[in-house]
KOLLUMNU-679350 format. One record per residue (C-alpha): residue number from 1; residue in three letters; x, y, z. Coordinates in steps of 0.25 Angstrom, whole numbers. Each point is the difference from the previous one (the first is absolute). Example, Ala and Ser with C-alpha at 12.3 -4.5 7.8 and 13.67 -1.06 7.14 Angstrom:
2
+---------+------+-------+-------+-------+
! tordren ! guba !     u !     v !     w !
+---------+------+-------+-------+-------+
!       1 !  ALA !    49 !   -18 !    31 !
!       2 !  SER !     6 !    14 !    -2 !
+---------+------+-------+-------+-------+
This chain:
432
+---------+------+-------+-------+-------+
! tordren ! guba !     u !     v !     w !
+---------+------+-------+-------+-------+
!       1 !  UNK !   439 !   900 !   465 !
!       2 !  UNK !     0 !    -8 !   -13 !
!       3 !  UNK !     2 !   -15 !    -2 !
!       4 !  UNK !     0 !    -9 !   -12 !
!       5 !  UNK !    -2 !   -13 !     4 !
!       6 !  UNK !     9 !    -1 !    13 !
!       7 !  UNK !     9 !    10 !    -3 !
!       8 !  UNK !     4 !    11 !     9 !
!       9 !  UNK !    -4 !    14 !    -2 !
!      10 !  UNK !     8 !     4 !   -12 !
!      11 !  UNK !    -1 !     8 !   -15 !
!      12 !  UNK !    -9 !    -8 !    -8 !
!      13 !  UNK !     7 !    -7 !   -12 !
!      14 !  UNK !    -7 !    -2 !   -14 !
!      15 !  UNK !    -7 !   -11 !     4 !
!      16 !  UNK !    -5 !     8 !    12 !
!      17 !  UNK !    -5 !    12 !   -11 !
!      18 !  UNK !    -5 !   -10 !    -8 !
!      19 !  UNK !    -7 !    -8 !    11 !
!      20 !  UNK !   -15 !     4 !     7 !
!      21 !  UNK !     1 !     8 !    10 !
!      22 !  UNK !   -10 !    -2 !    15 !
!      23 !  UNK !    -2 !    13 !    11 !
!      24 !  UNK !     1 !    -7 !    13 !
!      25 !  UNK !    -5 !    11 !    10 !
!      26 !  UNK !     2 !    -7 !    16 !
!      27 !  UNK !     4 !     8 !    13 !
!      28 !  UNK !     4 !   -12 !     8 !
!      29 !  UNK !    14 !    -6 !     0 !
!      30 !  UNK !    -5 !   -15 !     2 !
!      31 !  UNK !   -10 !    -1 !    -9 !
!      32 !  UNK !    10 !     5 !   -12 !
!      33 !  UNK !    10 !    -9 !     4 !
!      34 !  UNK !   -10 !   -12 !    -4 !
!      35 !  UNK !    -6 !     6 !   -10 !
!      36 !  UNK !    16 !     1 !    -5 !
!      37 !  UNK !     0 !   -15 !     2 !
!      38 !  UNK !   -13 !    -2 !    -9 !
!      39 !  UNK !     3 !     9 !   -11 !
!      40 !  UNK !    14 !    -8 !    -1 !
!      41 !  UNK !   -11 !   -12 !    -2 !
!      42 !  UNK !    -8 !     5 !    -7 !
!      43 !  UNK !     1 !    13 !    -9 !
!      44 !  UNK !    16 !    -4 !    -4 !
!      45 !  UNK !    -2 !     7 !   -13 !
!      46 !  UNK !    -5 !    14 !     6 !
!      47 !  UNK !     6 !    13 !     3 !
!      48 !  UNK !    -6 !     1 !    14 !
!      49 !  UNK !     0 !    15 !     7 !
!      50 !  UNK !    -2 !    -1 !    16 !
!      51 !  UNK !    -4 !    14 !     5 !
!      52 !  UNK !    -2 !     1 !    16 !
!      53 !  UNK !   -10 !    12 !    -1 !
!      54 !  UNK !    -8 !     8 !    -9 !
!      55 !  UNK !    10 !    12 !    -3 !
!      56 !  UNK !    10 !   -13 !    -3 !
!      57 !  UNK !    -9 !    -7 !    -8 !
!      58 !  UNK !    -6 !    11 !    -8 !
!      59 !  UNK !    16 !     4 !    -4 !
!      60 !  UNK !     2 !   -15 !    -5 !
!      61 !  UNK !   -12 !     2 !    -8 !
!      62 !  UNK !     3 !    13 !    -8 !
!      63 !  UNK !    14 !    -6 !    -3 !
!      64 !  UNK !    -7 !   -12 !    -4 !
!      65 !  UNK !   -14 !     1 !    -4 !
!      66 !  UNK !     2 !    -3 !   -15 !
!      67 !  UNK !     5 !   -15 !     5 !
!      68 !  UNK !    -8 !    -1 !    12 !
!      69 !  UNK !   -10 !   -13 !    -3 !
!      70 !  UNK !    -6 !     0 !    13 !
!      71 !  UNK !    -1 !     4 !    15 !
!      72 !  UNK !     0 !    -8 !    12 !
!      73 !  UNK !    -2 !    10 !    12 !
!      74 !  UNK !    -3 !     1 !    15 !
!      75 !  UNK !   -16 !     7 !     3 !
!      76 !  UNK !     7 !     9 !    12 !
!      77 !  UNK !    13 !     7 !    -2 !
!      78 !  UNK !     7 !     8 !    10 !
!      79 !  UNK !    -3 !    11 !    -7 !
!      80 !  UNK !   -10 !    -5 !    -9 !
!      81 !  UNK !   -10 !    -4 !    11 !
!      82 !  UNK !   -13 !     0 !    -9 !
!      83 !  UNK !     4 !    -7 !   -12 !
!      84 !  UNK !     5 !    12 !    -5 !
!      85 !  UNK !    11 !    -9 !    -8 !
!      86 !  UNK !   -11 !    -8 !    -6 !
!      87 !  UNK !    -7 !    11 !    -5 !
!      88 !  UNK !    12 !     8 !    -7 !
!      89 !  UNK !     4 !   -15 !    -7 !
!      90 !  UNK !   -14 !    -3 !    -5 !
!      91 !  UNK !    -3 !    15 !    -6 !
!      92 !  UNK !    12 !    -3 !    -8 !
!      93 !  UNK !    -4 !   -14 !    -3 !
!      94 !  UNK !     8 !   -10 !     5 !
!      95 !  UNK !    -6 !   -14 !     2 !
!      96 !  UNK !     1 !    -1 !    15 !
!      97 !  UNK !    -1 !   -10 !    12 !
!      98 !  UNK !    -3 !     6 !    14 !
!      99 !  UNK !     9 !    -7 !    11 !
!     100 !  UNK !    -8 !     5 !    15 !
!     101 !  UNK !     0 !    -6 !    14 !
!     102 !  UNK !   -14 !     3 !     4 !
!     103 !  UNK !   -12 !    -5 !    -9 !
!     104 !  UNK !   -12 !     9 !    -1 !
!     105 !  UNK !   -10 !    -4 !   -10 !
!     106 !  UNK !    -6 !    15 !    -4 !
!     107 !  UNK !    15 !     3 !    -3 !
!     108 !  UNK !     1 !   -13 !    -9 !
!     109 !  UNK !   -12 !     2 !    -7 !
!     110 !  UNK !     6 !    15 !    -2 !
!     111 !  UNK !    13 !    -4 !    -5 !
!     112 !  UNK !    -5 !   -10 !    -7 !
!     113 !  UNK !   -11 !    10 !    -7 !
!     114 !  UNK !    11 !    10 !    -3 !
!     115 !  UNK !     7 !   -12 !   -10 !
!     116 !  UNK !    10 !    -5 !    11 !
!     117 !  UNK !     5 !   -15 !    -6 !
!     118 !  UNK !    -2 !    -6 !    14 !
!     119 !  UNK !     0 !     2 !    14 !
!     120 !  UNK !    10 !    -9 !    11 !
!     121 !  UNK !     0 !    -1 !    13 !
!     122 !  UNK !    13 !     0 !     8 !
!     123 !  UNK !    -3 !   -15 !     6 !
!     124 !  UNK !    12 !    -7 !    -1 !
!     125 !  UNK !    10 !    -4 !   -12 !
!     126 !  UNK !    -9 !    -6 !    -9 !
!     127 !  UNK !    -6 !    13 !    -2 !
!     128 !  UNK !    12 !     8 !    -5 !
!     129 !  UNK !     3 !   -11 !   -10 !
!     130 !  UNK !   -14 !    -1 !    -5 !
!     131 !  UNK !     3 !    17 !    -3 !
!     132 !  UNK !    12 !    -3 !    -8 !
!     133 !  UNK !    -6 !   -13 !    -8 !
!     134 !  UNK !   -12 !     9 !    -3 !
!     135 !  UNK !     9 !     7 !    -6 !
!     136 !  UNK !     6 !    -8 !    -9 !
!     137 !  UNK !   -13 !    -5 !    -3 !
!     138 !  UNK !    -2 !    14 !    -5 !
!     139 !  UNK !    10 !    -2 !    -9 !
!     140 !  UNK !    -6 !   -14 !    -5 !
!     141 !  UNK !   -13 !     3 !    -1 !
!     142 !  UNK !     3 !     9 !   -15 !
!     143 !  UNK !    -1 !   -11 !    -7 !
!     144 !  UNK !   -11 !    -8 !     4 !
!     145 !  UNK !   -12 !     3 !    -5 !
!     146 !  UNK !   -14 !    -1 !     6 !
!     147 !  UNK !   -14 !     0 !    -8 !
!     148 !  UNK !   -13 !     7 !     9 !
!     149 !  UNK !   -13 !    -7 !    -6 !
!     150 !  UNK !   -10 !     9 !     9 !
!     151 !  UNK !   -12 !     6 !    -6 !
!     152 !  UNK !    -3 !    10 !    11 !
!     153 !  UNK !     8 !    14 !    -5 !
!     154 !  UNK !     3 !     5 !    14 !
!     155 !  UNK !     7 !   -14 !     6 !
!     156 !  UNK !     6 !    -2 !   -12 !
!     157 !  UNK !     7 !    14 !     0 !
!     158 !  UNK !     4 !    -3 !    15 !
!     159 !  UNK !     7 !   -12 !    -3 !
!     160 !  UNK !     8 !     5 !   -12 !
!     161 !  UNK !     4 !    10 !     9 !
!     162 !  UNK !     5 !    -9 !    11 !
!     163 !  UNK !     6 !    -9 !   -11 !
!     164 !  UNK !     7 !    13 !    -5 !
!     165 !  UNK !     5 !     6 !    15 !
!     166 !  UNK !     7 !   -13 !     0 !
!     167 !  UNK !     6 !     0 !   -16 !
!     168 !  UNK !    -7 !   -10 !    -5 !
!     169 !  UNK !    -2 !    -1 !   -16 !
!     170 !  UNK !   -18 !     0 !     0 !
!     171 !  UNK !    -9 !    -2 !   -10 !
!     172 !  UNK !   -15 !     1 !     3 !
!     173 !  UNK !   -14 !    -5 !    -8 !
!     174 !  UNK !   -15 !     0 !     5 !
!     175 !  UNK !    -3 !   -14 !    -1 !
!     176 !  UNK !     5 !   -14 !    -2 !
!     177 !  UNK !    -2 !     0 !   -14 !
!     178 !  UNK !    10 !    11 !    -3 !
!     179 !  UNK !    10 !    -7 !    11 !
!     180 !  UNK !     2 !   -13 !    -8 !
!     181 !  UNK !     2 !     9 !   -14 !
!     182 !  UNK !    10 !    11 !     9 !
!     183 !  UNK !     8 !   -14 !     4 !
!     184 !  UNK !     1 !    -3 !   -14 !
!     185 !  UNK !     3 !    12 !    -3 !
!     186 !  UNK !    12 !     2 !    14 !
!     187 !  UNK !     6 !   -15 !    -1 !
!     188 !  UNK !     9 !     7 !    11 !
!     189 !  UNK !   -12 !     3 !    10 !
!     190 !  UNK !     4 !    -9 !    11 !
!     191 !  UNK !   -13 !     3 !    11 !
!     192 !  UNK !   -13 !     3 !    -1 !
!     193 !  UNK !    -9 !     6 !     8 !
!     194 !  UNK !   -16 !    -4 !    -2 !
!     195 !  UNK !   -11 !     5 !     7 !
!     196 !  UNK !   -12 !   -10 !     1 !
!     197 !  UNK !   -13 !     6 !    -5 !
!     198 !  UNK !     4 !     7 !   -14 !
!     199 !  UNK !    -9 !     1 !   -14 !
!     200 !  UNK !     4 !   -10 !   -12 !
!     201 !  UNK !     7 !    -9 !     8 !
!     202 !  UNK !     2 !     0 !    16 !
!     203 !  UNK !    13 !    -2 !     7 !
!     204 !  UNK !    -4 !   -16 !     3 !
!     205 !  UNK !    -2 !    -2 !   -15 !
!     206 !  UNK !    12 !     8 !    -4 !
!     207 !  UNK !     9 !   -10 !    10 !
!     208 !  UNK !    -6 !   -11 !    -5 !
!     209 !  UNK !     4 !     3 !   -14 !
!     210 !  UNK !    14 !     5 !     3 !
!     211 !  UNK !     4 !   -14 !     9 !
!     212 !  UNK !    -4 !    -7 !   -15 !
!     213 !  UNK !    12 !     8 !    -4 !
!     214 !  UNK !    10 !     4 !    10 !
!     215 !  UNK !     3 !    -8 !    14 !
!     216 !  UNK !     3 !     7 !    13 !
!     217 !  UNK !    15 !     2 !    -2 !
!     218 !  UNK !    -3 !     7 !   -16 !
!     219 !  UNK !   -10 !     8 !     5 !
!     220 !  UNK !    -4 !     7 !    16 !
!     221 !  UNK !   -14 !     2 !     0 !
!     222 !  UNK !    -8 !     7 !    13 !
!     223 !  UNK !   -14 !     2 !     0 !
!     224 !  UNK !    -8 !    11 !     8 !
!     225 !  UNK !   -13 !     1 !     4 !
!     226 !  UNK !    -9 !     9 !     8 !
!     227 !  UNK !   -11 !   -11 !     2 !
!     228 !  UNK !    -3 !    -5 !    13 !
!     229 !  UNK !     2 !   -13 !    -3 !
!     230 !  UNK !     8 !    -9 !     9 !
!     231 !  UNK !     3 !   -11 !   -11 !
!     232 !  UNK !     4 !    10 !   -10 !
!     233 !  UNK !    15 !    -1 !     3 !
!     234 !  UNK !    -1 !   -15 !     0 !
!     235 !  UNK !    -7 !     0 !   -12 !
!     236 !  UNK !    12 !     8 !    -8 !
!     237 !  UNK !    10 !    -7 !     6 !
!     238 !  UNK !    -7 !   -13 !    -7 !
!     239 !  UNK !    -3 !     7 !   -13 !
!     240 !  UNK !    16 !     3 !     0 !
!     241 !  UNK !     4 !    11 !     6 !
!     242 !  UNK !    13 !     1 !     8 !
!     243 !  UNK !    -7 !    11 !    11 !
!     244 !  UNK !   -12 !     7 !     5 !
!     245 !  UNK !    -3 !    14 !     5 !
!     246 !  UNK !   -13 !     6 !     8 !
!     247 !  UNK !    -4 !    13 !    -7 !
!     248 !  UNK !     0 !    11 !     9 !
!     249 !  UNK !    18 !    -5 !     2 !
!     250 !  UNK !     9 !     6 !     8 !
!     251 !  UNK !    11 !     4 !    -9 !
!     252 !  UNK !    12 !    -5 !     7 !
!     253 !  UNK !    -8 !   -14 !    -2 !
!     254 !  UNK !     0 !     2 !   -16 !
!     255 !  UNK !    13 !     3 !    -1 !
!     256 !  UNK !     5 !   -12 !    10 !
!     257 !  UNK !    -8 !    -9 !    -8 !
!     258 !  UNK !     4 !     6 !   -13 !
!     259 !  UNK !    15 !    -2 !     6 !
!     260 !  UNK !    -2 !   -16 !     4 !
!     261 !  UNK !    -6 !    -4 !   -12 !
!     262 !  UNK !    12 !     7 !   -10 !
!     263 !  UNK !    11 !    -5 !    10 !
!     264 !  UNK !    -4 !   -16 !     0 !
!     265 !  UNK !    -1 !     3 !   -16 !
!     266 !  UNK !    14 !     6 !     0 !
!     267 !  UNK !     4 !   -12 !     8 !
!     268 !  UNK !    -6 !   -11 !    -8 !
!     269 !  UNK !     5 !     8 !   -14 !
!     270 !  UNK !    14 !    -1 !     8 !
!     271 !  UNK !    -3 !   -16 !     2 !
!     272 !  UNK !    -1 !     0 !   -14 !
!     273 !  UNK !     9 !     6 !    -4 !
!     274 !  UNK !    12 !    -7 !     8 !
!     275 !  UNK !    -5 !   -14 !    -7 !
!     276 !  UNK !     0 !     6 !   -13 !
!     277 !  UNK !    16 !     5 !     3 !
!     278 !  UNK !    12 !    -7 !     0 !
!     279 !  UNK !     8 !     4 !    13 !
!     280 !  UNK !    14 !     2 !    -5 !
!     281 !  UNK !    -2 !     7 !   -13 !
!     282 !  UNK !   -16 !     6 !     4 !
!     283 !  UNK !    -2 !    -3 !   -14 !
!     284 !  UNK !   -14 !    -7 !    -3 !
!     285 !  UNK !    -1 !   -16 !     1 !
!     286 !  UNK !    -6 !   -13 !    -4 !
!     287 !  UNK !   -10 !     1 !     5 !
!     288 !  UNK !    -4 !    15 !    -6 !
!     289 !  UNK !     4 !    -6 !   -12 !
!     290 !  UNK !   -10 !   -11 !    -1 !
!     291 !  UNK !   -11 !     8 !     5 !
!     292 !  UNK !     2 !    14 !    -9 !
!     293 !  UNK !     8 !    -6 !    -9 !
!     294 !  UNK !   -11 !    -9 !    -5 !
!     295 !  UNK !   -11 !    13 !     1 !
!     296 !  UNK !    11 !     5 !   -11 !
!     297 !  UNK !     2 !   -12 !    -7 !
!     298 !  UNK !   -18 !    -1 !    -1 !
!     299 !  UNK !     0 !    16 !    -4 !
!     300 !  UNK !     8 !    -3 !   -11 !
!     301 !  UNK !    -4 !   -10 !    -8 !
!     302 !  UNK !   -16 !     5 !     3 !
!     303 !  UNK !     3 !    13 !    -4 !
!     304 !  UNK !     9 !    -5 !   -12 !
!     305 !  UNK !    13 !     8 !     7 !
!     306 !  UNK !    14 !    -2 !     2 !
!     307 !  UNK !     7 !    -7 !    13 !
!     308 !  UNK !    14 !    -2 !    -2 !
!     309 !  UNK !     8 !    -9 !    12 !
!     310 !  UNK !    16 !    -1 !     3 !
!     311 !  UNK !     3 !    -9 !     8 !
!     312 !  UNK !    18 !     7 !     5 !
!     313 !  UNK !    10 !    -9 !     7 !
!     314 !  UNK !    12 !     5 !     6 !
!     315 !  UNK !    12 !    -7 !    -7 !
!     316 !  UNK !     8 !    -9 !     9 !
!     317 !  UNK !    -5 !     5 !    11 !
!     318 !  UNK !     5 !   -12 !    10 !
!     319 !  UNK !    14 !     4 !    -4 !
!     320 !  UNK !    -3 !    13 !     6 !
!     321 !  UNK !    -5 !    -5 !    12 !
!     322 !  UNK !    11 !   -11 !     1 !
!     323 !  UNK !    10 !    13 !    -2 !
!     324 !  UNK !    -3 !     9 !     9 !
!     325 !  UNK !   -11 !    -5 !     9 !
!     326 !  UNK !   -14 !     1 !     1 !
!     327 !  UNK !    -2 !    13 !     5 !
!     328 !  UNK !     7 !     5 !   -12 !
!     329 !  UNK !   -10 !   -10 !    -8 !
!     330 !  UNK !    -9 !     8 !     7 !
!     331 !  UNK !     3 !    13 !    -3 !
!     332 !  UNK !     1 !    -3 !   -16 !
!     333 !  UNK !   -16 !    -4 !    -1 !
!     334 !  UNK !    -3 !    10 !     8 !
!     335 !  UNK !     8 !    10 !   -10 !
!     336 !  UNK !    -6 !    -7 !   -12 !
!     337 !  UNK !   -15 !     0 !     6 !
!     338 !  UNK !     4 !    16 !     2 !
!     339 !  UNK !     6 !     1 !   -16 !
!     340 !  UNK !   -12 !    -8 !    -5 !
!     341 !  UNK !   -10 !     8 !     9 !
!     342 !  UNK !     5 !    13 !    -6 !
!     343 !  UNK !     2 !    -5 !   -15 !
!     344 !  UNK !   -12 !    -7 !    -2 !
!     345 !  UNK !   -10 !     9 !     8 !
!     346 !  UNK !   -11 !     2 !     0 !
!     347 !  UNK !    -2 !   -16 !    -3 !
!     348 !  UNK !     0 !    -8 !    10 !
!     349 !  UNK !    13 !    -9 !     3 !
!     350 !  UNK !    -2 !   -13 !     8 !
!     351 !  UNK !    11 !    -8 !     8 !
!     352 !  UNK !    -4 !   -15 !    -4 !
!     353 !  UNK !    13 !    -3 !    11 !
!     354 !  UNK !    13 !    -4 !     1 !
!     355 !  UNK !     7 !     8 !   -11 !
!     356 !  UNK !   -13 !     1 !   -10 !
!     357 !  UNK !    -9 !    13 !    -2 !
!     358 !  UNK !   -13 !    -1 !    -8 !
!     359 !  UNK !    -5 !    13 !    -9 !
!     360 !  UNK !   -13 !     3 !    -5 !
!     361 !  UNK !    -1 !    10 !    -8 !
!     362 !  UNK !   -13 !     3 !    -5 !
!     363 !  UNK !    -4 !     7 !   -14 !
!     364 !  UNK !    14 !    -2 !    -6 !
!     365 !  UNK !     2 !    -8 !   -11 !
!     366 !  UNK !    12 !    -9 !    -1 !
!     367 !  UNK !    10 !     9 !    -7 !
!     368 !  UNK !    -2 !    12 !    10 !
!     369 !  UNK !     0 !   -11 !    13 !
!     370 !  UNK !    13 !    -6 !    -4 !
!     371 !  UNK !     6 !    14 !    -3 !
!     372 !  UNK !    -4 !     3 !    14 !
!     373 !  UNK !     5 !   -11 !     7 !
!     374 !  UNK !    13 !     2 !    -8 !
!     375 !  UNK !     2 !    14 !     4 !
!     376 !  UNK !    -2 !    -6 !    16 !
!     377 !  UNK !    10 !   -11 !    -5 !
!     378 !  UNK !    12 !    11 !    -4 !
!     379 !  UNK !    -3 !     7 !    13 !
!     380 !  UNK !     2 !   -11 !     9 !
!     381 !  UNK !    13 !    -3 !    -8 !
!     382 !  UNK !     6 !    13 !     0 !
!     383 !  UNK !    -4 !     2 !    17 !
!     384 !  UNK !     9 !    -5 !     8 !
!     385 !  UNK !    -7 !    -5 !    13 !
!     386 !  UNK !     2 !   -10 !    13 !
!     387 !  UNK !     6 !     4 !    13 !
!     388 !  UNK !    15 !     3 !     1 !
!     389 !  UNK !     6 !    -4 !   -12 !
!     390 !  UNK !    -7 !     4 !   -14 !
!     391 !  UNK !    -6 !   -13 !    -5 !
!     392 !  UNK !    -4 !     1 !   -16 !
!     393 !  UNK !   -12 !    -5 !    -2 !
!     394 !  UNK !    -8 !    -6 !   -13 !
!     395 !  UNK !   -13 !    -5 !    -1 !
!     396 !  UNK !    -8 !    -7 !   -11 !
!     397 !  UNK !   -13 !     0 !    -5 !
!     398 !  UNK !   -12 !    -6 !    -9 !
!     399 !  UNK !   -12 !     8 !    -4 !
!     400 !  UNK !   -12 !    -7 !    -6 !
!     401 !  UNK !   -13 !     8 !    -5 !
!     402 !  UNK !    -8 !   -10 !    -5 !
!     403 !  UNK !   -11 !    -2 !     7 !
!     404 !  UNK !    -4 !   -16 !     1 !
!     405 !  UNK !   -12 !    -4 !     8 !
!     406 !  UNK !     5 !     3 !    13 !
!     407 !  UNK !    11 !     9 !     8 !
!     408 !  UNK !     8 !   -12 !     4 !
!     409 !  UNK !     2 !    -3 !   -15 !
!     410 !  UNK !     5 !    12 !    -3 !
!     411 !  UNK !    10 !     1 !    11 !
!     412 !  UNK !     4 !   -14 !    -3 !
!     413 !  UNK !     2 !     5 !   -15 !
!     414 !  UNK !     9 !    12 !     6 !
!     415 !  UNK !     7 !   -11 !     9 !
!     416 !  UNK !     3 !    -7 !   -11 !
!     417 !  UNK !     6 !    12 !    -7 !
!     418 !  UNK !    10 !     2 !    13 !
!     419 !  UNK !     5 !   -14 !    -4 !
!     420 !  UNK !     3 !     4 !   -14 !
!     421 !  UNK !     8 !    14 !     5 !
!     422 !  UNK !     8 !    -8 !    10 !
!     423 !  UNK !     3 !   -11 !   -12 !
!     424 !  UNK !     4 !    12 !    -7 !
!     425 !  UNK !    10 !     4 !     9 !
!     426 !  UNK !    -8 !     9 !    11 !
!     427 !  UNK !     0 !    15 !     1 !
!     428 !  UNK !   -12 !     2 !   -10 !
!     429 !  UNK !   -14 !     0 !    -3 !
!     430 !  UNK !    -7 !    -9 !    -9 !
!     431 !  UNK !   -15 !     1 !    -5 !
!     432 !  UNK !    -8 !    -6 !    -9 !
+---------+------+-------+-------+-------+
């Protein structure tokens, strides 16, 4: 059977072709009726193959092995007793999660050995969902990109390769000195993973000097050590680092520890981004520009470069509300945000609220920023938008690109502009 989502067996649609595809390979009735349930949860966006034996399963995969992303599948099949279902899906590559009902730690270390992604026990709920976000996880774990500081050439190969098995991005250096110059060099690496005792500079050291930069949030740092020394782990986590790992690790352990830390970063980068984002329109707000807006505004006049700001109102926007209601009022700035998005792009557009949006536009100089703005301006007249009947909608516009001392006086200049165009007559752009 096949399933998109929740859907019922069916032929797959484009979105379906398009769409990742997961092998789920499971004899018993129950257990695929809940991991239905979870996959509906959790892998909504997946094509999802379930195959209740080995002959079943290796069909789903011939018909779809240039899709097929990953394989969830049971240890013991009915006629597939000794893992023979893991064996023909590894051999051909497929990142694989084992699912069996007894644990046996020489088969773990075996299946583990022979590259399988993990290893879940048939405990309880839990442990079907924990298979499918892994998962996901999977798919997640592409772009984030982790640094292995780790002079010793054998542990620093096994790490890359767990990294790897799991689809990590990895970048690896000997030392500490050549982790601080690889981090300027990857502004994207988002974890790093430092042994203690290295040349040049050790992984206390090179902590130490990264938290001078970079807080907890910015950068994941977990150190390593094979010292017998109680107070090491202590000692990291005070230096700066956000975890620590005893060298000989299981690797389930690396990869848990690896998967908390990224997860609370994701979650924290999320936070931060729902209070840059304005909840109806999703564009950026106040508060973004007052904290990157001013980083712009400082770039500009040190680098002698240009920042040019329009401050756009919607033109007699409480007639539109008084009209035909507020959700139709809504409905309009969410259609202007969208047309300002997708005209002005790639610059950043800010709701300032009410009916008022903010653009920055960096590196334009006024005639190219008013010529922008304009062209968004004729787009939203010429687009009908609200709810049930077609409202027509204007908007005016000031654009200032002198820089004055601070941002607040430039946006105040573009303001002031605004006032002019709606002096003017509204439905225009006026600069400088």
């Amino acid at each position: 059977m096949t399933t998109l989502a929740r859907a019922e067996s069916r032929t797959p649609s484009k979105k379906a072709i398009d769409a990742k595809h997961v092998l789920i390979v499971e004899s018993s009735s129950l257990i695929i009726q809940i991991l239905e349930h979870f996959v509906g949860e959790h892998l909504s966006n997946y094509v999802v193959h379930f195959a209740k034996s080995f002959s079943e399963g290796c069909s789903l995969y011939e018909q779809h092995k240039d899709q097929i992303f990953a394989g969830l599948v049971n240890l013991n099949l009915p006629d597939a007793p000794d893992g023979e279902m893991v064996d023909h899906l590894l051999a051909r590559d497929v990142p694989l999660i084992v699912l069996t009902g007894n644990y046996n730690d020489k088969k773990r270390e075996q299946l583990l050995e022979q590259g399988v992604i993990d290893y879940v026990i048939k405990e309880s709920r839990y442990s079907y969902e924990y298979a499918l976000k892994l998962i996901k996880r999977l798919e997640m774990n592409q772009k984030v990109k982790i640094l292995v500081a780790e002079d010793s050439l054998a542990q620093k190969d096994y790490i890359e390769a767990l990294l790897k098995q799991h689809m990590y991005q990895v970048v690896t250096v000997d030392n500490g000195v050549e982790a601080l110059a690889a981090i300027k060099q990857n502004p994207d690496i988002s974890l790093l993973i430092t042994d203690y005792d290295m040349p040049e500079m050790d992984g206390f050291s090179l902590t130490k000097a990264l938290r001078r930069e970079y807080t907890k949030a910015e950068l994941i740092i977990i150190g390593l050590s094979a010292v017998e020394n109680n107070t090491l782990s202590a000692r990291f986590i005070k230096n700066g680092a956000n975890d620590f790992l005893c060298k000989p690790f299981i690797q389930e352990e690396l990869h848990c520890r690896i998967t908390h830390n990224i997860e609370a970063q994701e979650h924290l980068n999320q936070i931060k981004e729902w209070a840059f984002r304005d909840p109806l329109t999703n564009l950026f707000n106040r508060r973004y520009l007052f904290g990157k807006g001013v980083e712009f505004h400082r770039a500009a006049k040190n680098e002698d470069g240009q920042l040019s700001i329009a401050i756009v109102d919607i033109d007699y926007f409480k007639k539109i509300n008084d009209k035909y209601g507020h959700d139709a009022g809504d409905k309009v700035l969410i259609e202007v945000a969208d047309i300002l998005i997708e005209q002005i792009a790639p610059h950043s557009v800010v709701r300032m609220g009410g009916e008022e949006f903010c653009i920055v536009m960096q590196g334009l100089d006024n005639s190219e920023a008013s010529a922008l703005v304009d062209s968004a301006r004729q787009k939203i007249e010429s687009t009908p938008m609200g709810l049930q009947a077609p409202i027509s909608v204007r908007v005016s516009a000031g654009v200032a690109t002198v820089l004055g001392d601070t941002l607040d006086q430039q946006i105040n200049a573009a303001d002031a502009l605004l006032y002019r165009a709606k002096e003017n007559g509204r439905n225009q752009v006026v600069h400088e």
